[in-house]
N, C-alpha and C positions, 0 to 999 in steps of 0.2 A: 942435630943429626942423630944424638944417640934419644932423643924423645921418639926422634921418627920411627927408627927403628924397635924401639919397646911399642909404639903402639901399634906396626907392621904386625910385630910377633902376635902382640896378644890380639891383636884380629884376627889372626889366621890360628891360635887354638880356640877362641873362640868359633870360628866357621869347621873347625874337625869336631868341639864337642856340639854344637849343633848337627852336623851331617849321620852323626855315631847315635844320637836319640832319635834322631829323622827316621835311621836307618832301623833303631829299634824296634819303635810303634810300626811301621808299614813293611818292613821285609824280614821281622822274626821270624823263625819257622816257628809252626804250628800244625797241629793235627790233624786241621781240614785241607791244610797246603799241599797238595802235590807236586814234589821237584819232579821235573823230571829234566835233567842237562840235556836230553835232543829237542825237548820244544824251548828250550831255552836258547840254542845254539840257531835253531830255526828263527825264531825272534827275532833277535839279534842280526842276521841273516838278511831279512826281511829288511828290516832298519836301515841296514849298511847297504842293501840295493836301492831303497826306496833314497837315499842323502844321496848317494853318486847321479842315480837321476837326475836329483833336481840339480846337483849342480851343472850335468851334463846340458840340461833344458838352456840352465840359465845363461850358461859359457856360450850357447847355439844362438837361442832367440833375444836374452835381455831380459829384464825384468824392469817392471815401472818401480823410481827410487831405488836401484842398484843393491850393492850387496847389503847394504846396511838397513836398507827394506827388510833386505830377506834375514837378517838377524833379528830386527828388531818385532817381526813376523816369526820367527820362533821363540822369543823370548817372550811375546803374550800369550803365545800356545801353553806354554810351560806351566802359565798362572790361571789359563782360562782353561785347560780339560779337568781338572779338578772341583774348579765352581761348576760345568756342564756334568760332571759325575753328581755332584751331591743335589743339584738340580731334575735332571734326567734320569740319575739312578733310582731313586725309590719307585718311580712308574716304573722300568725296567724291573727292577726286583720283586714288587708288588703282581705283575705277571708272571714272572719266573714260580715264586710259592703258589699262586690261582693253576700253575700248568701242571704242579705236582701231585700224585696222588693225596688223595683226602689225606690219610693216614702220617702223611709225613708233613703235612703243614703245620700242625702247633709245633715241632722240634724247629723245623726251619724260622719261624717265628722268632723261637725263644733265643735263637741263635743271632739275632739283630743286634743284640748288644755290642757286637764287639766291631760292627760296622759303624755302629754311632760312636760307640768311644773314640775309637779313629778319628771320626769327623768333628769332636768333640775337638782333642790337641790341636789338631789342623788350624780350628779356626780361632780355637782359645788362647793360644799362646801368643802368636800376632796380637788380639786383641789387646788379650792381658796384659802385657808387655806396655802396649800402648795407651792403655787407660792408666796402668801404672806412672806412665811420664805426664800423661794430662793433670790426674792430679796430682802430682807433686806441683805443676806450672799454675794450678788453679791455686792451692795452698800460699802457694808464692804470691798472685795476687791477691786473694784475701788478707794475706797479713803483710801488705805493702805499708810500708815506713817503718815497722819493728826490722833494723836493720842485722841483729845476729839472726834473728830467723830465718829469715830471708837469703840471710849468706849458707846459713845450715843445710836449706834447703836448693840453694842453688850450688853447694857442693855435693850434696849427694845425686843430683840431679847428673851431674857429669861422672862422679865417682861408679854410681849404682845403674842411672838410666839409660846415658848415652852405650856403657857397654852391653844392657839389656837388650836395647832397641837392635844393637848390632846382631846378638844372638838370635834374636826371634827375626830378625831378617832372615838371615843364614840359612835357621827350620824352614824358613818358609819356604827357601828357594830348593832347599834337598828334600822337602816333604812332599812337594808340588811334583816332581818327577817321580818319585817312589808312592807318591799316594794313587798316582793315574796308571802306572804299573801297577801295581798290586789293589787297584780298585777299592782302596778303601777298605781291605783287609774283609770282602765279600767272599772270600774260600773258605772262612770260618762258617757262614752260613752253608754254603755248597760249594764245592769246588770247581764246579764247571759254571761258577754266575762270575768271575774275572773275564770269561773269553767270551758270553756274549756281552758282557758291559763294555769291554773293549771295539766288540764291533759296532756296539750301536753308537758309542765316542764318539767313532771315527767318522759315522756319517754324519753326526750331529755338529762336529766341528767342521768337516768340508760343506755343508749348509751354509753355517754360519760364513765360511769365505766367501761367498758367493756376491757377499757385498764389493768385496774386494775386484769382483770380474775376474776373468778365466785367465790363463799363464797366455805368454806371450804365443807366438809362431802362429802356423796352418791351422786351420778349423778340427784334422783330424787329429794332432799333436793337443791343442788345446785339452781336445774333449777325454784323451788318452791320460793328458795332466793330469786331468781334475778328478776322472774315475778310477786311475791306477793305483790311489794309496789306497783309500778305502776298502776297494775290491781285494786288494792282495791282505792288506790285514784283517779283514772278512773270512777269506779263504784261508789263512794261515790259523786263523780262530776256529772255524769248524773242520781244521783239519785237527786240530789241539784237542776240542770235543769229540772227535773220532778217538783218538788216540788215549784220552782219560775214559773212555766208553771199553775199550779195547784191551785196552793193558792192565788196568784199572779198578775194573767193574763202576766208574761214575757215571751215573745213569740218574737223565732227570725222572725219567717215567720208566717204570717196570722194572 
C-alpha cells in the first residue's frame, strides 16, 4: 500500500514538472507574443460552444462507437494537430514570408529559429527518453551471462528509465496541447502567423475526418457538423487578425 502510494506521488510530481517545462518552451511570453485577454476570452469562448455542440449533437443523434469513440476521437486529435502543424506548417509559413514585403523577409527568415527549437523539444525529448531505454535493453542483451551487469543495468533501467519514460510521456501530452495552441511558438517570427496556422489546422484536421464519415442526424445537421468548427475557428481567426491589425499595428503587408 504504502509502495503504491510513493509511486502515485512521484507520478504525479513528475506529470507537474513535465506540464511546468511544456508550459515553458510553448506559452512563455515573449516579444513577438501578443496577449491580449479579449481574444483569449473569445477563444476560449469559441471552444466551450464548439464542446456543448458536440455534446448536444451527440445526446440528439448518437454517434458510431459511443462516448468512448468520441474520447478516444479527441485524444488522437491532441497527438495528431501537432504532427499536421509541423507537417503543413512550413508550406503555410513558407507563403506567409513569399506574401511579405521584400524588405522584411530576411528578418522573418532569421526569426525561424525559435519555431524549430520548439519543434526540436517536442520531438526530441519523447525520442530521447526512448532511445535512452533502448539502449540500456540493448546493453542488457549484449552483455547477457555477465550477471552483475546485467543486474546494474537492469536497476538502473527501473530506477532511471521507467521514471524517465513517465516524464517524457507527460511532455508529450502537455506539449501536444500547448504546442497546437501556440503553433509552435510561430509569433516569434510574426505574430499574426498562430491565427492563420490555426485556421489552416483546422481545415486540415476536418479533411482528415472525412475518413471517419459525417456525424450522425439529417443531411442539413450533418453538413452544419462538419463545417461548423472549422468555419467558426476561421472567423474567430481573422477576426484575431482584424483585431492585432487594429489595436496593434500587425500587419502582414504595408
Amino acid at each position: 500500500m504504502a509502495l503504491r502510494h510513493l509511486l502515485k506521488a512521484n507520478g504525479l510530481s513528475l506529470a507537474r514538472h513535465a506540464r511546468r517545462h511544456a508550459h515553458g518552451i510553448f506559452a512563455a511570453p515573449s516579444p513577438g507574443r501578443v496577449t491580449d485577454p479579449v481574444i483569449g476570452r473569445v477563444q476560449k469562448a469559441r471552444a466551450v460552444a464548439g464542446a456543448l455542440t458536440t455534446f448536444l449533437l451527440i445526446s440528439v443523434y448518437g454517434v458510431d462507437g459511443g462516448w468512448s469513440a468520441v474520447f478516444e476521437d479527441g485524444f488522437t486529435k491532441l497527438f495528431l494537430a501537432p504532427l499536421v502543424l509541423i507537417l503543413v506548417g512550413p508550406l503555410v509559413i513558407a507563403a506567409f514570408i513569399w506574401y511579405a514585403p521584400p524588405q522584411h523577409r530576411p528578418v522573418l527568415r532569421s526569426r525561424l529559429r525559435y519555431p524549430l527549437k520548439a519543434i526540436g523539444w517536442y520531438l526530441g525529448i519523447p525520442l530521447g527518453a526512448i532511445g535512452a531505454v533502448l539502449l540500456l535493453l540493448l546493453l542488457s542483451k549484449v552483455l547477457e551471462g555477465i550477471l552483475v551487469l546485467q543486474a546494474v543495468i537492469g536497476l538502473a533501467v527501473l530506477v532511471a528509465g521507467v521514471p524517465l519514460l513517465l516524464w517524457a510521456g507527460s511532455f508529450l501530452f502537455f506539449a501536444s496541447g500547448a504546442a497546437a495552441r501556440y503553433a509552435f511558438n510561430t509569433a516569434d517570427v510574426h505574430a499574426a502567423l498562430p491565427a492563420v496556422l490555426t485556421a489552416v489546422l483546422v481545415w486540415v484536421l476536418n479533411a482528415a475526418q472525412l475518413g471517419d464519415g459525417l456525424p450522425n442526424g439529417p443531411v442539413a445537421v450533418q453538413i452544419a457538423a462538419f463545417l461548423g468548427g472549422p468555419l467558426s475557428v476561421t472567423a474567430v481567426s481573422y477576426w484575431e487578425l482584424h483585431v492585432l491589425r487594429t489595436r496593434y499595428g500587425v500587419r502582414v503587408r504595408g
